[in-house]
C-alpha positions in Angstrom: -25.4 39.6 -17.6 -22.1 41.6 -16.0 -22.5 45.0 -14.2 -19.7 47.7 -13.9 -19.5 49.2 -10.6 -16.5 51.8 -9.5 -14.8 51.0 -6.6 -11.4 52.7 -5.0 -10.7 54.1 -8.3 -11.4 51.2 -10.4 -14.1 50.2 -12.7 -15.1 46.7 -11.8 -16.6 44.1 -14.1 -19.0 42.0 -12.0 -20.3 38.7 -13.7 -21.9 35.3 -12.8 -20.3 31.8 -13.5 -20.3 28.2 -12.9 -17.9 26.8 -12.3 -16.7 23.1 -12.8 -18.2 21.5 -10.1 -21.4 23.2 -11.3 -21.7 26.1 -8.8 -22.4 29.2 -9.2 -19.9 31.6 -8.9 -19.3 35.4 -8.7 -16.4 37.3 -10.3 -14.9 40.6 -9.8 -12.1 41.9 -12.5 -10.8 45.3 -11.8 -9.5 48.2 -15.0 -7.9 51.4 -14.7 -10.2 52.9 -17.3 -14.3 52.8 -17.4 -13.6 52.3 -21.8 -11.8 48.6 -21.0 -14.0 48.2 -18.3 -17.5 48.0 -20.7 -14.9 46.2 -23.4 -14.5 43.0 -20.8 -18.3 43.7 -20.1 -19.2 43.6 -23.5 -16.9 40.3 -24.3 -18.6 39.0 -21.2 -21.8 38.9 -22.4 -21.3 38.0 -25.8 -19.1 35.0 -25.1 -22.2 33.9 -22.6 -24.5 34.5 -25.5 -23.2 32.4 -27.6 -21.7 29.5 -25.5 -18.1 30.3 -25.6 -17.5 31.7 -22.3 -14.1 30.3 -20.5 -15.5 29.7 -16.9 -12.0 31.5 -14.5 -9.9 29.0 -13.0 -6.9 28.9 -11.1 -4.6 26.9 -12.6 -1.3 27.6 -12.6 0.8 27.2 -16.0 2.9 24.5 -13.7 0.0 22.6 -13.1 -1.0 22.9 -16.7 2.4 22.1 -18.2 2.3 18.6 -16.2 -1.2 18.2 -17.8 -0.2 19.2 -21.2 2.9 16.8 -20.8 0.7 13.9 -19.7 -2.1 14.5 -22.0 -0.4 15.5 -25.0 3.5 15.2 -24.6 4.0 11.3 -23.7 1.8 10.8 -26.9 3.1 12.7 -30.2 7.3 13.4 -28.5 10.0 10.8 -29.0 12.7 10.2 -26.4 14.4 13.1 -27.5 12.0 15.6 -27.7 10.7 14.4 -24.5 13.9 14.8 -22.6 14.6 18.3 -24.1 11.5 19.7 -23.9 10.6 18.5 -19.7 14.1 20.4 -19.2 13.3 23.5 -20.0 10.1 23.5 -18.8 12.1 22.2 -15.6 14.3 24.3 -16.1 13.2 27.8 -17.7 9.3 27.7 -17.6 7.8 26.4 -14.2 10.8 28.7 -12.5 9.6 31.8 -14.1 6.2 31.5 -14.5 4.7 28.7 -13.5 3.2 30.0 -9.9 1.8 32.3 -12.7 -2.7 31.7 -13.5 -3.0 30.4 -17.1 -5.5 32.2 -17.9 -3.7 35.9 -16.5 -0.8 35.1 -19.3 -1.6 37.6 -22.2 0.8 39.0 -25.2 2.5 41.5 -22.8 2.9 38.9 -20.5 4.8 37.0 -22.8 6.6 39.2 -23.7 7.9 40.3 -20.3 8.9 36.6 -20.2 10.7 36.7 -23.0 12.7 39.4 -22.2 13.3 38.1 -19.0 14.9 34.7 -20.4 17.1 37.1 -22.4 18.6 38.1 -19.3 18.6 34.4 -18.0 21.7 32.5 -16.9 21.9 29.0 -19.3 21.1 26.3 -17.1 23.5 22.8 -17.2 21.5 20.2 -19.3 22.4 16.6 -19.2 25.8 17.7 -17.8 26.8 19.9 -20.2 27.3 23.5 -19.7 26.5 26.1 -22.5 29.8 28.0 -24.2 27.6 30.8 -23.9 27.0 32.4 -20.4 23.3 34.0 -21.0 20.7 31.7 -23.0 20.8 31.9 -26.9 17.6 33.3 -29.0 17.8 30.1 -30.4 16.9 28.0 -27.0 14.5 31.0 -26.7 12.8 30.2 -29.9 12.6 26.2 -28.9 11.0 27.9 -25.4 8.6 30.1 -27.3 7.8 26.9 -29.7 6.8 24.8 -26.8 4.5 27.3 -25.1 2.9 28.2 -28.0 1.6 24.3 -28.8 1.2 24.2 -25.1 -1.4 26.9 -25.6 -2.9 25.7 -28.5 -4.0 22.8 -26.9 -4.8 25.0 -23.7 -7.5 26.3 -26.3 -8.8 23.2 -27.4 -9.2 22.1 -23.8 -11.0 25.3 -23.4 -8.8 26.7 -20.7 -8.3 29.9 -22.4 -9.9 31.6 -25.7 -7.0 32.9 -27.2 -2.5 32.0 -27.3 -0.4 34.8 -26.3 2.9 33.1 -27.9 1.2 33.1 -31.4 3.0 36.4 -32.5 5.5 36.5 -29.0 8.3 39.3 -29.9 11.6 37.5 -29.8 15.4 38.1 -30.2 17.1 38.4 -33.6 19.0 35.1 -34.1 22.2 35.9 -36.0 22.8 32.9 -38.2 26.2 31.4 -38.2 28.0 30.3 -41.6 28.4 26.6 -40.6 31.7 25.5 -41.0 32.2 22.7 -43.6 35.1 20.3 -45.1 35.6 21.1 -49.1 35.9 17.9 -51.0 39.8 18.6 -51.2 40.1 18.5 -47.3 37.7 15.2 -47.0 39.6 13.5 -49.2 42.8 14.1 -47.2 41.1 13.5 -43.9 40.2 10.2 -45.5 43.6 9.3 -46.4 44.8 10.3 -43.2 42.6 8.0 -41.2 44.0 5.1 -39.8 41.0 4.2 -37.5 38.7 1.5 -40.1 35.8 2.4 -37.6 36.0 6.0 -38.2 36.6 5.6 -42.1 33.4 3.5 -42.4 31.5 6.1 -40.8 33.0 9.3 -42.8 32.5 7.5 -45.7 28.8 6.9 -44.9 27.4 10.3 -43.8 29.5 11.8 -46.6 28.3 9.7 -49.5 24.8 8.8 -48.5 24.2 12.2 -46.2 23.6 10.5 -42.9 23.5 11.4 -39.7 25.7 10.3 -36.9 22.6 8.3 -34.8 21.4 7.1 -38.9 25.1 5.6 -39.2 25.4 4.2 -36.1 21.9 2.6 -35.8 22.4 0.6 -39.5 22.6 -2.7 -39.3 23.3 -5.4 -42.2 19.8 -6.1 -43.7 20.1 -2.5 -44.3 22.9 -2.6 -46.7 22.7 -3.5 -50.6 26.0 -4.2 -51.9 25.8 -7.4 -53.8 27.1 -8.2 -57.4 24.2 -7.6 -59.3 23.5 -4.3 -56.9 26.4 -3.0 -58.1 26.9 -4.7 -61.6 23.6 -2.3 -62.1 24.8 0.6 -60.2 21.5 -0.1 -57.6 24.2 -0.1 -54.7 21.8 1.4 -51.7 21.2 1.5 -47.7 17.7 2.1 -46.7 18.2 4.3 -43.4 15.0 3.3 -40.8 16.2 3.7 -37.4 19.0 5.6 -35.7 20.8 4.3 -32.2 20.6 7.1 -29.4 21.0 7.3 -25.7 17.7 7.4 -23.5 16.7 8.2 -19.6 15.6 4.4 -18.1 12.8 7.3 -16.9 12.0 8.5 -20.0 11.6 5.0 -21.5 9.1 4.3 -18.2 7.1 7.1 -19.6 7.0 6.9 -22.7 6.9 3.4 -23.1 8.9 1.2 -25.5 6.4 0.4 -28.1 8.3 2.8 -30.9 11.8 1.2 -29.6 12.8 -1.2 -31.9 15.4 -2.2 -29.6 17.0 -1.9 -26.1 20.2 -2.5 -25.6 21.6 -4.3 -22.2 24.2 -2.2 -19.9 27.8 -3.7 -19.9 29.1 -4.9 -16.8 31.1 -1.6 -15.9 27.3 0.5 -16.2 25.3 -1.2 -13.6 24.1 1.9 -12.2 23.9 3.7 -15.1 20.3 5.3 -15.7 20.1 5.4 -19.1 20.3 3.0 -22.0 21.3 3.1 -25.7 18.6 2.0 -28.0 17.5 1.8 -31.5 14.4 3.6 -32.8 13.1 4.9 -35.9 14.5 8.6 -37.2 12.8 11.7 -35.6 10.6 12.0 -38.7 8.6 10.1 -41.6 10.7 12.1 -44.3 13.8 10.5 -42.8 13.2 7.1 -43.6 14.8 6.3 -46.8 16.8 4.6 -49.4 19.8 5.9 -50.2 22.1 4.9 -53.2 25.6 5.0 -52.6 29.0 4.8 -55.2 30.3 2.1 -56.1 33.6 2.8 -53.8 31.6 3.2 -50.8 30.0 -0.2 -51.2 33.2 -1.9 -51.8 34.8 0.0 -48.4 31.4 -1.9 -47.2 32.6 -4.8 -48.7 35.9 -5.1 -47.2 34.8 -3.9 -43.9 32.0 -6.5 -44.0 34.7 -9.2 -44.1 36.6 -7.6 -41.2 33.7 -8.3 -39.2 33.2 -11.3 -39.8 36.5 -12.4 -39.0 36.4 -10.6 -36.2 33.5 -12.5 -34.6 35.2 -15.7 -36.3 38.0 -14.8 -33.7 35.8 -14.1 -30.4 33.3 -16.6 -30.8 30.8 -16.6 -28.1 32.5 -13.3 -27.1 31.0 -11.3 -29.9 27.5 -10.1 -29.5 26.0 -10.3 -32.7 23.8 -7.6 -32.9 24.3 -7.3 -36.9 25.4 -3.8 -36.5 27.0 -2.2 -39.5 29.2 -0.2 -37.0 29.9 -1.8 -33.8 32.4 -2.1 -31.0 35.2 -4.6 -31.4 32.8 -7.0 -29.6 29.6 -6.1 -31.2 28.4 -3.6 -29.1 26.5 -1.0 -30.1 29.4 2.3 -30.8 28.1 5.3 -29.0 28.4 8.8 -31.0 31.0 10.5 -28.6 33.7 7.1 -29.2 32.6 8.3 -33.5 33.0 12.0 -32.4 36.5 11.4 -30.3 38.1 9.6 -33.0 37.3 12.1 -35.1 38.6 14.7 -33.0 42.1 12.9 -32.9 42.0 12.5 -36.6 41.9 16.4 -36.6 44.3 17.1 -34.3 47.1 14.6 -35.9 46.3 15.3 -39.8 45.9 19.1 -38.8 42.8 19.6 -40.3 40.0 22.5 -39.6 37.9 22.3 -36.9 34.7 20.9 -37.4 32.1 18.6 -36.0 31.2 15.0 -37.3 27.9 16.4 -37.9 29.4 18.8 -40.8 29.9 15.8 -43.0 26.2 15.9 -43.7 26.6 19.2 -44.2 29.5 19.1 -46.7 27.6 16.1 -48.4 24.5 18.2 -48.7 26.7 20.8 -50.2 28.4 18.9 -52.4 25.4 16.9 -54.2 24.0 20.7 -54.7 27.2 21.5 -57.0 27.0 18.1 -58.8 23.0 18.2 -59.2 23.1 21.8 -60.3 20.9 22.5 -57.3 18.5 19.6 -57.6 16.5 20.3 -54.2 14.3 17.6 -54.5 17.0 14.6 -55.6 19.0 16.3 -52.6 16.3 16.3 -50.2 15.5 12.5 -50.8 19.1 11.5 -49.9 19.0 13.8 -46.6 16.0 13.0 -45.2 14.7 17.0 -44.3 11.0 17.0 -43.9 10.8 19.8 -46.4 12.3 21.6 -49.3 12.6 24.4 -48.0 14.8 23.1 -45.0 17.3 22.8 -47.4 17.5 26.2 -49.0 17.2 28.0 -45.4 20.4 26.2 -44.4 22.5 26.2 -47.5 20.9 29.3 -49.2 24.9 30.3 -49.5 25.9 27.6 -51.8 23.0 27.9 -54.3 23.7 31.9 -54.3 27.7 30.9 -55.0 26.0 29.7 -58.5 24.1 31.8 -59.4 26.4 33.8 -61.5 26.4 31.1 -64.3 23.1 32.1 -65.2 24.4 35.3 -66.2 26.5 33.6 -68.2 24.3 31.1 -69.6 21.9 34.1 -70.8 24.7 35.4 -72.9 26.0 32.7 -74.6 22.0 32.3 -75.5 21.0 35.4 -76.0 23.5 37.8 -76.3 25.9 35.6 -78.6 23.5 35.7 -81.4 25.3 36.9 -84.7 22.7 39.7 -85.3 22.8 40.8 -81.6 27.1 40.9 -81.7 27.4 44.2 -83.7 24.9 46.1 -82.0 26.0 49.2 -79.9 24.9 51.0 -77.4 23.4 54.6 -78.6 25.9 57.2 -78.4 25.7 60.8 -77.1 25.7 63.8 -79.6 29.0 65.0 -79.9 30.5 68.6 -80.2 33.0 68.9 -83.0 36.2 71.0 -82.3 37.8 72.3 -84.9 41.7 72.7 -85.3 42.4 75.9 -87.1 46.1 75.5 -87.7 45.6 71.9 -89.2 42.8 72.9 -91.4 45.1 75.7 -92.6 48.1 73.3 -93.2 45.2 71.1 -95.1 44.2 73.8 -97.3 47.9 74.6 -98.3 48.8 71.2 -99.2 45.5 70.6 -101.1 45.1 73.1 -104.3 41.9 71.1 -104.9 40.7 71.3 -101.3 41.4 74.9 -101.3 39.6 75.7 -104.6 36.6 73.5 -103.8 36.2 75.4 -100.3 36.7 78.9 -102.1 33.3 77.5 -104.3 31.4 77.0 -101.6 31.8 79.8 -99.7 31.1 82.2 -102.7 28.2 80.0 -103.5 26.5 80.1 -100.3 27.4 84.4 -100.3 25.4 84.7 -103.8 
């Protein structure tokens, strides 16, 4: 049972707990008003009633964000997620609030802390600074994200009863257009390449809609380009793992049991503390089999034969790792050498200033126009773990379409011989009457005249 008792102008909620040593404990909780005061009274009692009572405790949200990494983090995040999501809670979260007591983090507090990361300086991440001096809703939102499955898990630990950043008020995110090539500017961009690396590589993640990480962490057995694939138009890559760059600490944690591969550091890296490696794609959805045209496979071809003359040349001084794109020695090729190129392609053809990245993009857009907006065909090539990924992002494109229906609907329906001569209804009209041309009328027109003369004495009688 939990008492109220007044004290220095506050109502005071006294109850009884154990704790989890098995003690028992007494708690005092202080409200402005005597109403709130028999609300937490009330709760009290009912939650001890029925065996849901959350015991207090004092740990801190820093203390439980190590737990929840531990516990939960090492097990369901890849490399990636891992890396981004211990920085900002690094970074952003144990700062702000982590001296703060779980279980004294409510909606308003969130809230507060939400507005507060609004007015928060961007921190340098994996040194790189932001373009953007005050952090983005959008690292907001990833902030927000992570708290929220924090404390969702916080409730199924039975740390709290309820998760303040379920319906968290956060800042409007203004979506940019992304900037894309047209197919007229990829094809010049193509013929302006002179680097064979680079035009392997724009040719893949245009074509078969791959990212950067999927084209660079291909490797032979992955490729389907033989006479009879092609004799039956079955040209196809099957996309399972993607080469990324990884903390030597982060693979400690995590382990290396979902890394396919690890690569070793060159000579000039010895101190380096990460390492590339190969792993499978971030989700399920993204491993896939892609078909490709028949010119892409035959660029394959061709660049297939370069290779091998290539290791032919170096001999022991190759290292074979059978990657589709590699280093002039065999070594893996890292995204920024892909993304440099590319930017020196740019600069020397004069072309508009995108990202590698946007090739995807312009691919995904591109199959849309040729599919007639064919989500599902489109979102088997692109790997998105859902549909609607795909109409969220390029929402623009389908819209740019739309107006054919309009036109398809009247060359079905409103072209139909019977519908053709139909008119719109037409207004009553007043009729004006020219006196001086009736007059002229009735002067040229004996018979007009005599047939109105009639008429009027008709109508007198």
């Amino acid at each position: 049972m939990a008492s109220i008792r007044k004290r220095r102008g506050k109502f005071v909620v006294v109850y009884y707990y154990t704790n989890e040593s098995g003690e028992q404990k007494q708690k005092w909780e202080s409200y402005d008003t005597e109403d709130e005061a028999k609300t937490r009274k009330a709760e009290v009692e009912y939650k001890q009633q029925v065996k849901r009572f959350i015991a207090p405790s004092k740990l801190t949200i820093a203390q439980f964000m190590d737990d929840f990494v531990s516990l939960y983090g090492v097990k369901k995040w890849g490399p990636s997620s891992y890396e981004a999501n211990t920085g900002l809670i690094r970074n952003y979260i144990n700062p702000m609030i982590g001296d703060m007591l779980i279980q004294d983090m409510n909606a308003m507090e969130a809230d507060k802390f939400i507005s507060r990361l609004q007015k928060t300086k961007s921190v340098a991440w994996i040194n790189r600074y932001s373009k953007r001096e005050y952090m983005t809703p959008s690292t907001i939102e990833r902030i927000n994200r992570l708290l929220k499955s924090a404390f969702k898990q916080a409730i199924r630990w039975e740390i709290v009863d309820r998760n303040p950043f379920t319906e968290t008020t956060l800042p409007k995110t203004k979506k940019a257009t992304r900037e894309i090539w047209n197919a007229d500017t990829i094809r010049k961009a193509l013929d302006a390449c002179k680097d064979s690396r680079l035009y392997v590589a724009m040719n893949l993640s245009f074509a078969c809609s791959l990212r950067v990480g999927e084209v660079l962490g291909l490797t032979w057995d992955n490729i389907h380009i033989s006479d009879a694939d092609i004799a039956r138009d079955d040209a196809h890559l099957f996309v399972e793992k993607e080469l990324i760059r990884v903390k030597e600490s982060t693979l400690a944690i995590l382990g290396e049991e979902e890394i396919i591969k690890v690569f070793p550091r060159t000579m000039c890296l010895e101190n380096a503390t990460t390492r590339l490696v190969l792993k499978p794609p971030k989700t399920e959805s993204s491993i896939r089999k892609v078909w490709m045209p028949k010119t892409v496979a035959y660029i394959l071809r061709e660049w297939k034969a370069a290779q091998d003359r290539q290791k032919e040349f170096l001999g022991e001084e190759y290292l074979d790792y059978n990657l589709v794109v590699a280093l002039p020695n065999g070594r893996p090729c890292e995204s920024k050498v892909i993304g440099n190129a590319f930017n020196r392609l740019k600069r020397d053809a004069d072309l508009p200033n995108v990202v590698f990245h946007s090739l995807r993009h312009s691919s995904t857009t591109y199959k849309l126009k040729l599919n007639h907006g064919d989500l599902k065909a489109t979102q088997g090539d692109t790997g998105h773990a859902q549909v609607d990924m795909i109409t969220k992002i390029y929402a623009h494109i389908l819209d740019e379409d739309r107006k054919v229906n309009a036109q398809k609907f009247e060359a079905a329906f409103y072209s139909n011989p019977d519908l053709r001569s139909v008119k719109a209804p037409q207004e009553p009209q007043s009729v004006s009457v020219d006196a001086q041309s009736l007059l002229l009328q009735l002067q040229q027109s004996p018979e007009l005249l005599a047939a109105l003369s009639a008429l009027i004495v008709q109508q007198a009688g």
